[in-house]
C-alpha positions as MATLAB code, in Angstrom:
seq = 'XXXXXXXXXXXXXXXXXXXXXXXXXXXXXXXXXXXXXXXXXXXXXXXXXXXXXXXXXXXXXXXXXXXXXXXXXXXXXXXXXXXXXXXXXXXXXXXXXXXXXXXXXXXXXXXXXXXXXXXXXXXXXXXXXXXXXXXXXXXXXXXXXXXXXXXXXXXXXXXXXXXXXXXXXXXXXXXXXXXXXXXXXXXXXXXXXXXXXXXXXXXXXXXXXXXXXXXXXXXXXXXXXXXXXXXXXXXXXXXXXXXXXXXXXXXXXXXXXXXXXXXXX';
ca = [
     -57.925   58.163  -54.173;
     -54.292   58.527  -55.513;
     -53.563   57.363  -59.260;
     -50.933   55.093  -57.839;
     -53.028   53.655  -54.677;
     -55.305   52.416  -57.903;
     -52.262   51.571  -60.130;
     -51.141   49.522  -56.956;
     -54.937   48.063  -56.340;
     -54.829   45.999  -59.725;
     -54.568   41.883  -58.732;
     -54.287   38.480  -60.626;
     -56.814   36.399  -59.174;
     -56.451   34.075  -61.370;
     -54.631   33.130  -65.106;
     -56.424   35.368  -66.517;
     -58.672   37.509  -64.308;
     -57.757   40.432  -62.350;
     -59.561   42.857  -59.941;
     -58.813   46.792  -59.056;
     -60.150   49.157  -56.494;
     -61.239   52.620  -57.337;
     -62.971   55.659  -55.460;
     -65.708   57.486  -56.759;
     -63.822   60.584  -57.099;
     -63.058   58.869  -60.674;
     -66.152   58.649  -62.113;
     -67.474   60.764  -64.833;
     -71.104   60.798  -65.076;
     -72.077   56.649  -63.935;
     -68.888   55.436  -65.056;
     -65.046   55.860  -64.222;
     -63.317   58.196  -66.036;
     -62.229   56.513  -69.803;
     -59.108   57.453  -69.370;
     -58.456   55.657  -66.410;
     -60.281   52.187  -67.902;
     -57.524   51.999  -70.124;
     -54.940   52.544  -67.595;
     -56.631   49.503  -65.353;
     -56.308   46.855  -68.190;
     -52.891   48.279  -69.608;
     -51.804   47.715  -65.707;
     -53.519   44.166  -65.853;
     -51.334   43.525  -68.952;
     -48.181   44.382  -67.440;
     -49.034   41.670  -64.804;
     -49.715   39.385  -67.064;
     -46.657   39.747  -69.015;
     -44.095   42.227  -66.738;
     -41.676   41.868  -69.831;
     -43.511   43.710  -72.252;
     -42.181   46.084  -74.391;
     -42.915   49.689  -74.626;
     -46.272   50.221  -75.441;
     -47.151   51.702  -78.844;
     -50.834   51.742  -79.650;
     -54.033   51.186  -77.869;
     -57.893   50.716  -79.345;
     -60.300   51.051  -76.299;
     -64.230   50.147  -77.201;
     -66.412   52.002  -74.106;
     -69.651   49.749  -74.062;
     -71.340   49.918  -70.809;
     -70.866   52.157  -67.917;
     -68.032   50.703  -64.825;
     -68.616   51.981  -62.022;
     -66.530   52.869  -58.831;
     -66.006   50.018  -55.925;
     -64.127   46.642  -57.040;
     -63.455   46.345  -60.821;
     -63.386   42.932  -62.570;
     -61.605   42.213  -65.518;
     -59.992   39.198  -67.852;
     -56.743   40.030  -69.615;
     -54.960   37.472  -72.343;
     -52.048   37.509  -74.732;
     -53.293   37.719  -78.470;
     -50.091   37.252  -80.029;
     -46.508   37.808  -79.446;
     -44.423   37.896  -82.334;
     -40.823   38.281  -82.513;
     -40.866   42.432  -81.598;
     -44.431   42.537  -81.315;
     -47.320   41.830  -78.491;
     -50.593   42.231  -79.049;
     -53.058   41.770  -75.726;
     -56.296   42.374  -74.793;
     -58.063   43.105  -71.340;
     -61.790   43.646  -70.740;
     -63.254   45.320  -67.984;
     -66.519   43.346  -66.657;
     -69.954   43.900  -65.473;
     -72.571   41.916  -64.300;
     -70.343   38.533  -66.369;
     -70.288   41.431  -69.258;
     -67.980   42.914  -71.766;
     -68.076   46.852  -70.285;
     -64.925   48.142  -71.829;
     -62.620   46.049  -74.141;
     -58.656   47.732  -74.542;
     -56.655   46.317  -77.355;
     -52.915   47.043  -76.922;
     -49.738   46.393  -78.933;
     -46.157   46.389  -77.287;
     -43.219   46.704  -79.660;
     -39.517   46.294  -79.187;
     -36.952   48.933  -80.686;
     -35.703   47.593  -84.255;
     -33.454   49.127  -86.547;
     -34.663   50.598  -89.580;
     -33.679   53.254  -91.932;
     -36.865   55.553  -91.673;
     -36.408   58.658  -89.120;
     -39.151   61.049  -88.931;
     -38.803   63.877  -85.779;
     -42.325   64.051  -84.309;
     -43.511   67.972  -84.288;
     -42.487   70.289  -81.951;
     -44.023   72.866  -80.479;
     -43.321   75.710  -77.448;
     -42.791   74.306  -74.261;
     -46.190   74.080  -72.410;
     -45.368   76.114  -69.492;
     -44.096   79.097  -71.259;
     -47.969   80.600  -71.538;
     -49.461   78.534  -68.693;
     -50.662   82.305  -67.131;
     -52.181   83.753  -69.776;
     -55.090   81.191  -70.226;
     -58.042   80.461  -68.438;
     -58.206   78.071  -65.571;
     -60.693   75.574  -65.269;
     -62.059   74.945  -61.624;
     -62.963   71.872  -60.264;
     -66.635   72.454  -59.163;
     -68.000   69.633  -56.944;
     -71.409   68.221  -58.557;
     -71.017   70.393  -61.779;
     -67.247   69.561  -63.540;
     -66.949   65.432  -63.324;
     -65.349   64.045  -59.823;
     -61.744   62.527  -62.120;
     -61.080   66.570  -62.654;
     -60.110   67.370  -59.526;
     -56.997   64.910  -60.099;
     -56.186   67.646  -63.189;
     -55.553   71.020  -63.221;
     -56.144   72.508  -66.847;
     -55.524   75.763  -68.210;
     -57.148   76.891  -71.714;
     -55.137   78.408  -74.426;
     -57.200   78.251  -77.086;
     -60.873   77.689  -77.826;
     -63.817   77.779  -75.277;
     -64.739   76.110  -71.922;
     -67.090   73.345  -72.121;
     -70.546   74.569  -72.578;
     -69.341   78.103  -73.572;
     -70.879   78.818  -76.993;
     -67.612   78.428  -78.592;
     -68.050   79.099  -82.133;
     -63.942   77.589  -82.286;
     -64.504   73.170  -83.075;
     -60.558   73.391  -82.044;
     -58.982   73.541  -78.318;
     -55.523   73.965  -77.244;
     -55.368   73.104  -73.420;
     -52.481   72.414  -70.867;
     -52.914   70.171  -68.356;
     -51.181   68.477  -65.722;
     -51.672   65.401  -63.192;
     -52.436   66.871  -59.517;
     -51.589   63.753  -57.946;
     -47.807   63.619  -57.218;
     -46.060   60.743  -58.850;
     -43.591   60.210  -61.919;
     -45.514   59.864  -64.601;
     -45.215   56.353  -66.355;
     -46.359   55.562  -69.704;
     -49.576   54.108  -68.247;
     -50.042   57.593  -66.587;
     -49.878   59.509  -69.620;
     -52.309   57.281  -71.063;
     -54.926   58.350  -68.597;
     -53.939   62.174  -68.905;
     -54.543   61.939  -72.511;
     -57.973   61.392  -71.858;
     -58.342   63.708  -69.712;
     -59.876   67.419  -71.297;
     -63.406   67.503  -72.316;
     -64.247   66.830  -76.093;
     -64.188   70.263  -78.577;
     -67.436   69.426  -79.223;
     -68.477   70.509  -75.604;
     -67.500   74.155  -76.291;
     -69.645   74.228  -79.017;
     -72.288   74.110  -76.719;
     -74.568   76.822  -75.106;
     -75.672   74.463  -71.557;
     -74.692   71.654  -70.198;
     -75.067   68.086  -72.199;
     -74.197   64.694  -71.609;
     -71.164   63.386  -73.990;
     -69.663   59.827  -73.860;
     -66.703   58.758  -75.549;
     -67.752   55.018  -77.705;
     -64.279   54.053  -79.121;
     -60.707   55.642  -77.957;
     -57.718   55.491  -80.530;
     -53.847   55.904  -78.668;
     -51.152   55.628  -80.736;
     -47.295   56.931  -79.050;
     -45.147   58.147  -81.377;
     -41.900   58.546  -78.708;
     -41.214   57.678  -75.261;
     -40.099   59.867  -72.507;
     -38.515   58.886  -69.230;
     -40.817   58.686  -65.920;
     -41.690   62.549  -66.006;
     -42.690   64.140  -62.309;
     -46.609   65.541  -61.991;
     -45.371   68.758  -61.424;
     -44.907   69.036  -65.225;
     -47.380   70.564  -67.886;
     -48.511   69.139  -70.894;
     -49.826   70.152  -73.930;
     -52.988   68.608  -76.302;
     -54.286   70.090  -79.034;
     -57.883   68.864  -79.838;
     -59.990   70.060  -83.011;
     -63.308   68.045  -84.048;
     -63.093   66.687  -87.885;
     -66.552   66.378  -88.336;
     -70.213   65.723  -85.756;
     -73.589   64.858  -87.306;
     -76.689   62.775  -86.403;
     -75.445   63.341  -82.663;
     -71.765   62.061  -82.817;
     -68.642   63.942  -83.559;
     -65.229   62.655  -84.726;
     -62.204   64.138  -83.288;
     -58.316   64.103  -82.869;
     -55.866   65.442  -80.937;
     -52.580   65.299  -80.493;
     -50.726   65.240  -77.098;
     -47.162   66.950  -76.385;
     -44.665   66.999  -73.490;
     -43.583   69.332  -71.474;
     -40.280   69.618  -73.548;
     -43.285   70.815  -76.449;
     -42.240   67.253  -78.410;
     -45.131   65.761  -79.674;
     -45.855   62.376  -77.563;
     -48.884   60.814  -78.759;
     -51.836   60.940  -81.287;
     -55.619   60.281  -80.178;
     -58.762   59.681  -82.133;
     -62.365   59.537  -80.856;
     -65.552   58.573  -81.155;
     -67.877   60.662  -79.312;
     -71.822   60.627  -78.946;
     -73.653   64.131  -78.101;
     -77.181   64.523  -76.792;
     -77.426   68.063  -76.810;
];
């Protein structure tokens, strides 16, 4: 199923519920694909409120497993301020909570502090001299095959990695201009540090999801490679604490992520 055919699939049924079709090739493990949960309610806000400004940050809380088929959700306005919006939309299961996304929307203001995010090579430039990883029906998670990811640094998941860092490139298969709400669900997309660290295969599952864009970019096409550097800070007791930072395919940095992540291997 197309990113944009699920994009699209996202209704109002009423003030303040909405509903959303997605295939099964965008689960990982039971549940879709976190990446894409986030994208659902941040396309349930924009319904909700079309005027929005650009989004800024996003705080996504992964409770319960969603599973393919037809998606239920309830989205609401928190606040909206002068500049700022703050909204919230859950994803429901069963009449429960099964993924709660915070969001804040900001309007451009003038102000006096200018920072330049990093910079860094342009992704493509070393594209071919890093390993590729396949999509591997019943062995990689179904949502990969809509990636295509090339390592640059660190180890493939389950690999023995003694490296806690990763430096991968990856790039949306599914051809489209990449919105905001698309980039959102690519910088979900590679498999925690933590997974390399590993000698066999282990469940992981991502419990909280930190977003935070530091610049926008115009609609970029798929065809475009991106860059996200990943390290883990710290992982005891079973979960592991990471953050990564996602750049764009002019090697600007684009967006910051933190997660929570719980191991059981």
């Amino acid at each position: 199923m197309h990113i944009n055919e699920i994009s699209s699939s996202v209704k109002m049924t009423g003030n303040s519920t909405f509903t959303a079709e997605v295939g099964d090739d965008w689960t990982q493990g039971r549940t879709l694909f976190g990446g894409l949960q986030a994208m659902l309610a941040l396309e349930a806000m924009l319904l909700l409120l079309p005027d929005a400004p650009a989004l800024w940050s996003l705080q996504t809380t992964f409770i319960a497993p969603v599973p393919p088929g037809t998606v239920h959700g309830e989205v609401k306005i928190l606040r909206s301020g002068r500049s700022a919006t703050q909204m919230e939309a859950r994803l429901m299961v069963n009449g429960e909570s099964a993924c709660i996304v915070v969001a804040i929307f900001g309007a451009s203001r003038t102000s006096a502090v200018k920072i330049n995010p990093p910079q860094v090579a342009p992704p493509s430039q070393d594209i071919n001299s890093s390993a590729e990883l396949p999509f591997v029906p019943n062995i990689t998670p179904n949502f990969t095959q809509h990636y295509s990811y090339h390592w640059a640094v660190g180890g493939l998941p389950f690999s023995g990695s003694t490296s806690s860092e990763t430096r991968i490139h990856v790039r949306q298969r599914d051809a489209a201009m990449l919105s905001a709400l698309h980039v959102v669900a690519l910088g979900d997309a590679i498999p925690s540090p933590a997974l390399s660290l590993l000698d066999q295969p282990a469940p992981a599952s991502s419990l909280s999801w930190s977003f935070e864009f530091v610049r926008h970019l115009p609609p970029v096409a798929s065809t475009e490679w991106w860059r996200i550097d990943a390290r883990i800070i710290a992982a005891q007791d079973g979960y592991a604490s990471q953050d990564a930072g996602l750049y764009g395919p002019d090697g600007g940095l684009v967006a910051l992520s933190r997660q929570v992540v719980a191991l059981f291997g």
